[in-house]
Residue frames relative to the residue before (quaternion, step in Angstrom):
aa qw qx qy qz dx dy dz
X 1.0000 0.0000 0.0000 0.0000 0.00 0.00 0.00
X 0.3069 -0.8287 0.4678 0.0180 3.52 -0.53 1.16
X 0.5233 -0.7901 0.2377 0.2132 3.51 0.18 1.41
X 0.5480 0.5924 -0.1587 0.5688 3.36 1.67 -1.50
X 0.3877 0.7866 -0.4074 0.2548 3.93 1.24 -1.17
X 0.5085 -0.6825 0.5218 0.0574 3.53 -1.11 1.43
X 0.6450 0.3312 -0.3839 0.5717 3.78 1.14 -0.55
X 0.7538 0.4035 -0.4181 0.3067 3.91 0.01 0.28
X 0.0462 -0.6158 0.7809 0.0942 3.76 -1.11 0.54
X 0.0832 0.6452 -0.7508 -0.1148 2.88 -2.02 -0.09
X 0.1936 -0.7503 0.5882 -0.2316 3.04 -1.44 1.24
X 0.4478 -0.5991 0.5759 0.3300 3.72 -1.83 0.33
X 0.7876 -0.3986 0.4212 0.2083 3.63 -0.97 1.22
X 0.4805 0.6517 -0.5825 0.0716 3.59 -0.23 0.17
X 0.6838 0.6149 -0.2206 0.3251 2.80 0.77 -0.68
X 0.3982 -0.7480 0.3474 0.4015 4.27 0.47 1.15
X 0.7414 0.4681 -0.2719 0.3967 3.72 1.25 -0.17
X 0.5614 0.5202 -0.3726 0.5248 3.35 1.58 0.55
X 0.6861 0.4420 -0.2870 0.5014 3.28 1.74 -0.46
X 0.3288 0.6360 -0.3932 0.5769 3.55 1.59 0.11
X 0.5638 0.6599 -0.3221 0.3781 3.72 0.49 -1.04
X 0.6828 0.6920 -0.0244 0.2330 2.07 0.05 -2.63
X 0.6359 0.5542 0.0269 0.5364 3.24 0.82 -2.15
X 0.7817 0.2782 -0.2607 0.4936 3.62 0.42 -1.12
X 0.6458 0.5302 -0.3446 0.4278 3.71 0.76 -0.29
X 0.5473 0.4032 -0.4226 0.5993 3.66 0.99 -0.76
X 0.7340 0.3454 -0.4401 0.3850 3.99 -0.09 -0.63
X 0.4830 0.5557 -0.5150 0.4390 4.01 0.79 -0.26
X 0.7617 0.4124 -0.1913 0.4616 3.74 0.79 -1.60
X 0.7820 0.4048 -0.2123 0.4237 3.32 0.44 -1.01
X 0.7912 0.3018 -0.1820 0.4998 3.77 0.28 -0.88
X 0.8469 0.0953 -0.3014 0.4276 3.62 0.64 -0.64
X 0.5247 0.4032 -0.5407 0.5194 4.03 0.79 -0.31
X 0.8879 0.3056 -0.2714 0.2112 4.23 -0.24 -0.76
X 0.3867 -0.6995 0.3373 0.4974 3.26 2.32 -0.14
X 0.2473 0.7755 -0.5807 0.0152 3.92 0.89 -0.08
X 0.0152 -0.6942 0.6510 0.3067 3.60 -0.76 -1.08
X 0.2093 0.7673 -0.6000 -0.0859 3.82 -1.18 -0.59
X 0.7116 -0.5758 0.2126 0.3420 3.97 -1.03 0.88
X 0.7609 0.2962 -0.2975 0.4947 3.58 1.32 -0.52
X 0.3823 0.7131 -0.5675 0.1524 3.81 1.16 0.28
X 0.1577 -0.7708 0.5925 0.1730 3.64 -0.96 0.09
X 0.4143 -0.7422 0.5176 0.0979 2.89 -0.49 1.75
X 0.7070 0.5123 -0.3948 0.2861 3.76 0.56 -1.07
X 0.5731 0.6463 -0.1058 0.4926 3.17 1.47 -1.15
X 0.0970 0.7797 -0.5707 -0.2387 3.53 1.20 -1.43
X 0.1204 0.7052 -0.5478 0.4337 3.04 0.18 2.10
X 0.1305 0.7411 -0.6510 -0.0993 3.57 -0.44 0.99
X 0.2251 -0.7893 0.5577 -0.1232 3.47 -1.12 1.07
X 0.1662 0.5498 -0.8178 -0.0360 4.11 -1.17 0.22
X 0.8471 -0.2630 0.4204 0.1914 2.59 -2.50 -0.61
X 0.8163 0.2847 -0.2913 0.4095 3.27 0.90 -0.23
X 0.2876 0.7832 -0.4731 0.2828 3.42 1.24 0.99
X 0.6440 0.6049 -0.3097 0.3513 3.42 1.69 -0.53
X 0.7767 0.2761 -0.0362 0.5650 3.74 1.90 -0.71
X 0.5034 0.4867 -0.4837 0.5252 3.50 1.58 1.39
X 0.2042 -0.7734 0.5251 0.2905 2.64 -1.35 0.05
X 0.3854 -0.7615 0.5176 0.0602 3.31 -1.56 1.07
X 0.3876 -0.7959 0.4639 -0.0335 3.20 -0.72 1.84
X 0.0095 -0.8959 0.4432 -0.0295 3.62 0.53 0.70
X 0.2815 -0.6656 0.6876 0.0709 3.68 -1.10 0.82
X 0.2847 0.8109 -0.5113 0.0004 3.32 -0.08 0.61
X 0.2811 -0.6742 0.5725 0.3724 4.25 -0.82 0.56
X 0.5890 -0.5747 0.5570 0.1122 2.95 -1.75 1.14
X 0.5256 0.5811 -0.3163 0.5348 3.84 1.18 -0.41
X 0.6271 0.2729 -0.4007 0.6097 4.24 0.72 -0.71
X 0.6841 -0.4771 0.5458 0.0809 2.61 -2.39 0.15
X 0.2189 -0.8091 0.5126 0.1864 3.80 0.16 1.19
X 0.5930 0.5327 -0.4422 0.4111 4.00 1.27 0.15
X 0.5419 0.5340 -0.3794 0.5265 3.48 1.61 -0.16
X 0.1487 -0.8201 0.4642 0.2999 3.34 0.56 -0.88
X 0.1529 0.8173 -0.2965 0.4698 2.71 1.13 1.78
X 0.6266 0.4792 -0.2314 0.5694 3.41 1.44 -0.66
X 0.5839 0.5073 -0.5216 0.3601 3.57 0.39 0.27
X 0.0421 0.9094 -0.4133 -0.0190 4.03 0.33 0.36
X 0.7748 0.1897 -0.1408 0.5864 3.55 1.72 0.21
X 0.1645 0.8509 -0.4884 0.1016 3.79 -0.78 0.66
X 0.1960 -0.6766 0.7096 0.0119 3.20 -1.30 1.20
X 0.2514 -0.6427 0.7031 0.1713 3.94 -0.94 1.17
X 0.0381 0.7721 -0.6343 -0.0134 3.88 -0.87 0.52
X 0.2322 -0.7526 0.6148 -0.0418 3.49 -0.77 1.43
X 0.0604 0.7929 -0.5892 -0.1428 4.29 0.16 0.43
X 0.6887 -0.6286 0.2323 0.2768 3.12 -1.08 1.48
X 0.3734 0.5741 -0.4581 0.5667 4.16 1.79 -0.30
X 0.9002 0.1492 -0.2985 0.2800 3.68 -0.30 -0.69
X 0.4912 0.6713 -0.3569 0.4250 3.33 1.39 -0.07
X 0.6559 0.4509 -0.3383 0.5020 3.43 1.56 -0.61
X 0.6956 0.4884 -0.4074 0.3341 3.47 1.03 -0.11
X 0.3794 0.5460 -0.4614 0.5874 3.64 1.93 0.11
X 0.3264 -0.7071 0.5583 0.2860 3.71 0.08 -0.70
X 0.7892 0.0269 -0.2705 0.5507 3.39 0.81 1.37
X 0.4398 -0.6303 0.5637 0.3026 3.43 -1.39 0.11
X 0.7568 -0.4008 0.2731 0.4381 3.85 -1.59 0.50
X 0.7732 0.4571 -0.1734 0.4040 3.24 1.36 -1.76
X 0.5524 0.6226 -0.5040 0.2307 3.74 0.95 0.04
X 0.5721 0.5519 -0.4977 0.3470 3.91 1.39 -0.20
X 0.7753 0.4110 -0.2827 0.3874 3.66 1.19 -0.59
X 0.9214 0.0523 -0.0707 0.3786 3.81 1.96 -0.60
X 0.4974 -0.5944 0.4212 0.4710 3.51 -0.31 1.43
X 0.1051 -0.8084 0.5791 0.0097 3.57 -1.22 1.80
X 0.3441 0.8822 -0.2945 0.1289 3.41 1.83 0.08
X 0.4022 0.7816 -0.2233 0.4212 3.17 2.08 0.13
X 0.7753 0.3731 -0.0920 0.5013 2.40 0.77 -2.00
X 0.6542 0.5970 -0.2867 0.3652 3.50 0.66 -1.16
X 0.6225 0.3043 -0.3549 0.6277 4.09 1.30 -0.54
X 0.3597 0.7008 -0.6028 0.1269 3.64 0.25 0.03
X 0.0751 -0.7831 0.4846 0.3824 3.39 1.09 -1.52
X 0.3925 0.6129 -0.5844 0.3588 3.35 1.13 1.31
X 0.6585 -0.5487 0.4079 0.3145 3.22 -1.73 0.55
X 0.0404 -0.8155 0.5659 0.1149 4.22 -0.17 0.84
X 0.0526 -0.7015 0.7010 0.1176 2.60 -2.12 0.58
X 0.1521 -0.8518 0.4804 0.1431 3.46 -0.72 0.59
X 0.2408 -0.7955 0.5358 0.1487 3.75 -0.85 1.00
X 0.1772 0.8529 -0.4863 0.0685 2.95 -1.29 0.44
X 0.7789 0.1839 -0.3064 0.5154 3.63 -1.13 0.91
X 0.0372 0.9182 -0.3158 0.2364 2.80 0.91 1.02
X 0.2570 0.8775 -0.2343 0.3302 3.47 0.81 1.36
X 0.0487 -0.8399 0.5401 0.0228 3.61 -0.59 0.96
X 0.3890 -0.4164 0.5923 0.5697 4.40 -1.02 0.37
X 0.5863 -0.4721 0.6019 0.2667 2.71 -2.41 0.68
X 0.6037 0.5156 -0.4502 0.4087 3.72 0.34 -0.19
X 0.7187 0.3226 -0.2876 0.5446 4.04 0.95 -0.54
X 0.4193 0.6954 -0.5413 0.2184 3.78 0.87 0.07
X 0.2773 0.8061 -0.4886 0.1862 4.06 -0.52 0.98
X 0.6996 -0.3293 0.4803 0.4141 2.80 -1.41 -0.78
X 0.6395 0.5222 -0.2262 0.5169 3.77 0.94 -1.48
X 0.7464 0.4904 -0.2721 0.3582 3.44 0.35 -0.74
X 0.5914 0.5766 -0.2778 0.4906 3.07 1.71 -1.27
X 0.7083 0.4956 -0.2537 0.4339 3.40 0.86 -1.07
X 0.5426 0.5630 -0.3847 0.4906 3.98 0.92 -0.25
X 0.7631 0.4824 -0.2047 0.3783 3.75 0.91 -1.12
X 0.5768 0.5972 -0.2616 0.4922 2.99 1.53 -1.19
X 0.7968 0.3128 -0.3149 0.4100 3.57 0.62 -0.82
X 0.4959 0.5733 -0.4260 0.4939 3.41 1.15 -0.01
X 0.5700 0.4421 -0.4126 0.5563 3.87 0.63 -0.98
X 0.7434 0.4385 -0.4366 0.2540 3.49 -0.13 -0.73
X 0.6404 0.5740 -0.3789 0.3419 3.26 1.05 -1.21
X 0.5105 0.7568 -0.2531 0.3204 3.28 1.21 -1.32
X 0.7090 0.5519 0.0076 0.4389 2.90 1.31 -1.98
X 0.6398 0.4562 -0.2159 0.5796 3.26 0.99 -0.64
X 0.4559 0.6741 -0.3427 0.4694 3.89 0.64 -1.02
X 0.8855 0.2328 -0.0374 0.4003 3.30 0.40 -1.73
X 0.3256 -0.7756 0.4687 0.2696 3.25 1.69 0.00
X 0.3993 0.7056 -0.5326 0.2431 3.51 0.54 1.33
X 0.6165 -0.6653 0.3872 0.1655 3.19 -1.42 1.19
X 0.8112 0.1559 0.1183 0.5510 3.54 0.28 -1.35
X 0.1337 -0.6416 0.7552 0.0084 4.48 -0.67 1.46
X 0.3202 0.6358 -0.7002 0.0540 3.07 -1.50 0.71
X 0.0634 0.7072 -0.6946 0.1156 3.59 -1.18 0.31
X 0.3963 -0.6601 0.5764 0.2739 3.84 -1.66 0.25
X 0.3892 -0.5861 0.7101 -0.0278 2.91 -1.64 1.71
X 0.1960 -0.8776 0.4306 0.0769 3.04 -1.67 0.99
X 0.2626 -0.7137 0.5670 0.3165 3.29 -0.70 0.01
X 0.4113 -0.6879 0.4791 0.3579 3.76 -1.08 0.44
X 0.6770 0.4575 -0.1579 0.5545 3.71 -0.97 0.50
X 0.3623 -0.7652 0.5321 -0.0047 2.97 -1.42 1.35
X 0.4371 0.7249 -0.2894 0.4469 3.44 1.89 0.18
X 0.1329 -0.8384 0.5284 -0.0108 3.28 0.35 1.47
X 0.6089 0.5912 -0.3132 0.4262 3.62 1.10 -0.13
X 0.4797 0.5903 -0.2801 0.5857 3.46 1.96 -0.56
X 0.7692 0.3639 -0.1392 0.5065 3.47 0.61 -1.53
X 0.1530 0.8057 -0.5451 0.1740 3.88 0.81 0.40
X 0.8192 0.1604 -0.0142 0.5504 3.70 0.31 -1.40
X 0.7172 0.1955 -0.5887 0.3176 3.42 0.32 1.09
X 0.3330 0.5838 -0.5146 0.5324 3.71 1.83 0.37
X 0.7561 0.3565 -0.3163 0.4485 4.12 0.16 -0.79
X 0.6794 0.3711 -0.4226 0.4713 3.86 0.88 -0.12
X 0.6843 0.5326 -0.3773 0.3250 3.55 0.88 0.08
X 0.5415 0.7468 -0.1792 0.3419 2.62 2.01 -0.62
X 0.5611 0.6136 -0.0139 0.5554 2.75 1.81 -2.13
X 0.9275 0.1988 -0.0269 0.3154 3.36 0.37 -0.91
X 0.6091 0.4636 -0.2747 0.5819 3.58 1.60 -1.28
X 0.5694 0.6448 -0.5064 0.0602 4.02 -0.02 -1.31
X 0.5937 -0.5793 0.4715 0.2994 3.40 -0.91 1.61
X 0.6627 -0.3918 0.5410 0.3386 3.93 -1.73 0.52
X 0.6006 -0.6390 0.4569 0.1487 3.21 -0.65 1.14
X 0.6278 0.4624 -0.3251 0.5352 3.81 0.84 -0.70
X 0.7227 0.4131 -0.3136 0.4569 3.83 0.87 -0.96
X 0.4485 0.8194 -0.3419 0.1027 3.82 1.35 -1.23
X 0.0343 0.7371 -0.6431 -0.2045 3.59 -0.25 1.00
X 0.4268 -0.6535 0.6094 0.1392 3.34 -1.71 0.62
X 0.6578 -0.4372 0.5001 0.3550 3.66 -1.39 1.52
X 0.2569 -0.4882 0.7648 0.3328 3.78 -1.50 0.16
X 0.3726 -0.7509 0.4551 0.3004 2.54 -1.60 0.73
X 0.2412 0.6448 -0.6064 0.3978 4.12 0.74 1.18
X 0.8078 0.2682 -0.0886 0.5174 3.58 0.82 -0.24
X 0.3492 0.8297 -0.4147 0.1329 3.36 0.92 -0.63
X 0.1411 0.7494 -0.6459 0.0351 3.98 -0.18 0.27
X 0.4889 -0.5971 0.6243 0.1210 3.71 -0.81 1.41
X 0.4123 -0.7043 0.5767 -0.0364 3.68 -0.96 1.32
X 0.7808 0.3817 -0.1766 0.4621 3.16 0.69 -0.75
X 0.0947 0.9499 -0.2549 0.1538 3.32 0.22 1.59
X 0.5512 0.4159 -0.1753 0.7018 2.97 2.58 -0.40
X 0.5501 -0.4162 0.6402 0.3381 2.76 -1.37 -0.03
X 0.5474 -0.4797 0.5333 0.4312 4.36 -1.51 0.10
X 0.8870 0.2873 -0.2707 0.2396 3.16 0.44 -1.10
X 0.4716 0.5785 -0.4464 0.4936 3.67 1.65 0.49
X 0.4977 0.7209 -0.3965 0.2746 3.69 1.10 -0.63
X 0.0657 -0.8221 0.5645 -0.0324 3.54 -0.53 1.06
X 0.4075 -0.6984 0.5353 0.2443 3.32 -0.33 1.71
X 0.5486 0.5484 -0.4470 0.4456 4.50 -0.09 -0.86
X 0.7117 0.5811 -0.1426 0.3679 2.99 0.01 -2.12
X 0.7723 0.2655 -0.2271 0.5305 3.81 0.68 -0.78
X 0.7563 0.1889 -0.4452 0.4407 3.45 0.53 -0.45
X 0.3300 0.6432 -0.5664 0.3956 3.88 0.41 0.44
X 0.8019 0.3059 -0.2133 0.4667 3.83 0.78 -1.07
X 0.5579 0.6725 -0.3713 0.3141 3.36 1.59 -0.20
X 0.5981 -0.5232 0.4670 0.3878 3.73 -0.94 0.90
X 0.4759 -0.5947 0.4864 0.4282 3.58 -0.88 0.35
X 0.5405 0.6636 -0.3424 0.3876 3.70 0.86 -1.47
X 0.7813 0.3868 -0.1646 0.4614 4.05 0.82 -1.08
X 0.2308 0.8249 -0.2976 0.4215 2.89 1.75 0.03
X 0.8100 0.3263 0.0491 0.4847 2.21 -0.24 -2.39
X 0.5992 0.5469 -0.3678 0.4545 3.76 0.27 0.11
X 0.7243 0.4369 -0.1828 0.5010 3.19 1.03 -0.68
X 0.6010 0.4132 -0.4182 0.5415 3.47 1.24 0.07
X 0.6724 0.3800 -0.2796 0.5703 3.63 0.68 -0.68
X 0.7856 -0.4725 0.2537 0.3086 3.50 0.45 1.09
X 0.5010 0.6884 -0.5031 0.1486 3.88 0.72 -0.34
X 0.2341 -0.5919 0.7559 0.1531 3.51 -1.53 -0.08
X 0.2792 -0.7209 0.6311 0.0646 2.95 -2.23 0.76
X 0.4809 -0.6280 0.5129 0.3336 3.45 -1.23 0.63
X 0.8520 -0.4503 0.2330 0.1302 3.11 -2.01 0.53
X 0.6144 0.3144 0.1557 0.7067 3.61 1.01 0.11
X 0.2557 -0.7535 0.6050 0.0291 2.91 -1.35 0.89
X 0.3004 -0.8015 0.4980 0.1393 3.95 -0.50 0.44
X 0.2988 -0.7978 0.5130 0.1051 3.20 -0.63 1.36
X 0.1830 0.8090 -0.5471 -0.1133 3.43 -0.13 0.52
X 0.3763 -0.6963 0.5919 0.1523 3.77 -0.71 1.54
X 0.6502 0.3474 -0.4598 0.4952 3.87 0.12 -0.75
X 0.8305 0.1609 -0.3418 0.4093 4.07 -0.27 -0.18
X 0.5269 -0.6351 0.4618 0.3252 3.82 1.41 0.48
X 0.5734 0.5101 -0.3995 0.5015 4.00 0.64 -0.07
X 0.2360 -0.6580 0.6932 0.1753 3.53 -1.51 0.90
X 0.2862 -0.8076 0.5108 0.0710 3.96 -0.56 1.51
X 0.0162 0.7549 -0.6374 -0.1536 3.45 -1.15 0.57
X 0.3422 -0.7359 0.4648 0.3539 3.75 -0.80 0.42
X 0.2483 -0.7525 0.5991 0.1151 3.08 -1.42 0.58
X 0.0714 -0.8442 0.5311 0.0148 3.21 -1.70 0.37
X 0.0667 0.9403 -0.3292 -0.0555 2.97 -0.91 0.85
X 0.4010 -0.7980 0.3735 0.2507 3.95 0.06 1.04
X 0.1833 -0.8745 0.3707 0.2536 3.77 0.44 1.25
X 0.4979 0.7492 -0.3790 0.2173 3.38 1.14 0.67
X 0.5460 0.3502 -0.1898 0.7370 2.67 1.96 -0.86
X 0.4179 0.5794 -0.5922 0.3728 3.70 0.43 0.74
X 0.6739 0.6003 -0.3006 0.3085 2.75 -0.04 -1.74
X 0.8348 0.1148 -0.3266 0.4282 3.94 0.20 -0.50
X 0.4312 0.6065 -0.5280 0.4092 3.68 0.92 -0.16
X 0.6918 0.4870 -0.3677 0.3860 3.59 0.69 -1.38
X 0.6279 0.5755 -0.3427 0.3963 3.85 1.14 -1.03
X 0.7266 0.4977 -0.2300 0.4142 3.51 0.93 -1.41
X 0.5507 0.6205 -0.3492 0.4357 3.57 1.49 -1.06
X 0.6008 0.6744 -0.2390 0.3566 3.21 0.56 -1.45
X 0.8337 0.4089 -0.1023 0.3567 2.81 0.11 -2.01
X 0.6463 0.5805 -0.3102 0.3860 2.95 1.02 -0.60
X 0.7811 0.3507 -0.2247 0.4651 3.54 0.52 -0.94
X 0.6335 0.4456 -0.4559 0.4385 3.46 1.19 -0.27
X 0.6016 0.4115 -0.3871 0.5647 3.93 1.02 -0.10
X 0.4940 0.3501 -0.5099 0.6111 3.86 0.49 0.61
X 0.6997 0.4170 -0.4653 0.3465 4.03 0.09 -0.54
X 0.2499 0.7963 -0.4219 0.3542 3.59 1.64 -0.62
């Protein structure tokens, strides 16, 4: 898939049939490939939905080749919540799963991501690279300081996820002054090896690609991990300081798209 490619746009949602999409892709990913569930999905509809679909916005990849009457052409999405309207809801997605009292006195500019999801047939590199530069622009527009939101792992088996929860632990954990902390309805302690049993392979082999990528462009992770049983996924938060983005993202890029050359 070729990044520059003529069948893809991406865009902000305005339209009630890109957010239909939108909706039907997170339920393909979320409810039936990860088993999630939650109180406003609609199964008949295969619609996954919450409450804050009415005051985010929803970045969509979509290919120009499907059919927007299927709702079928949306094939990539980032939910983005900037911390100005999120204070006028009176909370962000992540406050049910992490103490944000850090982040929120910082007096930096926030954005928060989320549902964050692509079909398995467009998962890559190319795809990554279309969103990323769209998030940034987004990002920049608003002149925001600090992206964070919660990445998953599948599965509530914290004994599976040992060595990449203990290399993130060991190695990613966000500057103490910014550090949100697991609640503690969910809390799941990170720190599960010992240093010397920690196998670098072994963890990123089990790591999501999506946390990956965060970690090369510099991210960190909050304290604790977050069980969430209603969507079956064990969450870690991430973060990211777009100052020291900004060139990792250039050099990352640049790099692998001159190796696709």
């Amino acid at each position: 898939m070729n990044p520059d490619s003529n069948f893809f746009d991406i865009r902000i949602a305005t339209e009630e049939v890109d957010l239909l999409a939108a909706q039907r892709l997170r339920y393909q990913v979320f409810i039936e490939e990860l088993g999630g569930d939650g109180p406003l999905v609609d199964h008949d509809e295969r619609l996954e939905r919450d409450e804050f679909d009415a005051v985010v916005d929803h970045l969509v990849l979509v290919d120009k080749r499907r059919d927007p009457a299927a709702l079928d052409h949306v094939v990539g999405v980032y939910r983005l919540l900037p911390g100005s309207r999120a204070a006028g809801l009176g909370r962000f997605y992540c406050d049910s799963e992490y103490d944000l009292t850090k982040l929120k006195n910082s007096g930096r500019k926030l954005l928060e991501l989320g549902r964050s999801c692509v079909l398995p047939e467009y998962r890559g590199g190319a795809v990554m690279f279309l969103m990323w530069n769209a998030l940034a622009e987004y990002v920049l527009e608003l002149d925001i300081d600090i992206l964070f939101g919660v990445a998953s792992f599948h599965g509530l088996d914290t004994d599976a996820l040992a060595q990449p929860l203990s290399w993130l632990h060991r190695h990613h954990l966000a500057p103490e002054a910014l550090r949100p902390v697991a609640q503690k309805d969910g809390f799941q302690p990170m720190n599960l090896i010992e240093p010397s049993d920690l196998d670098r392979r072994a963890a990123m082999v089990a790591m999501p690609a999506l946390i990956k990528a965060y970690l090369r462009l510099g991210g960190t992770v909050g304290e604790g991990a977050f069980l969430d049983r209603e969507f079956n996924t064990t969450d870690v938060l991430l973060l990211m300081d777009t100052a020291a983005m900004s060139q990792k993202h250039r050099d990352y890029y640049t790099s692998r798209w001159q190796n696709k050359a």
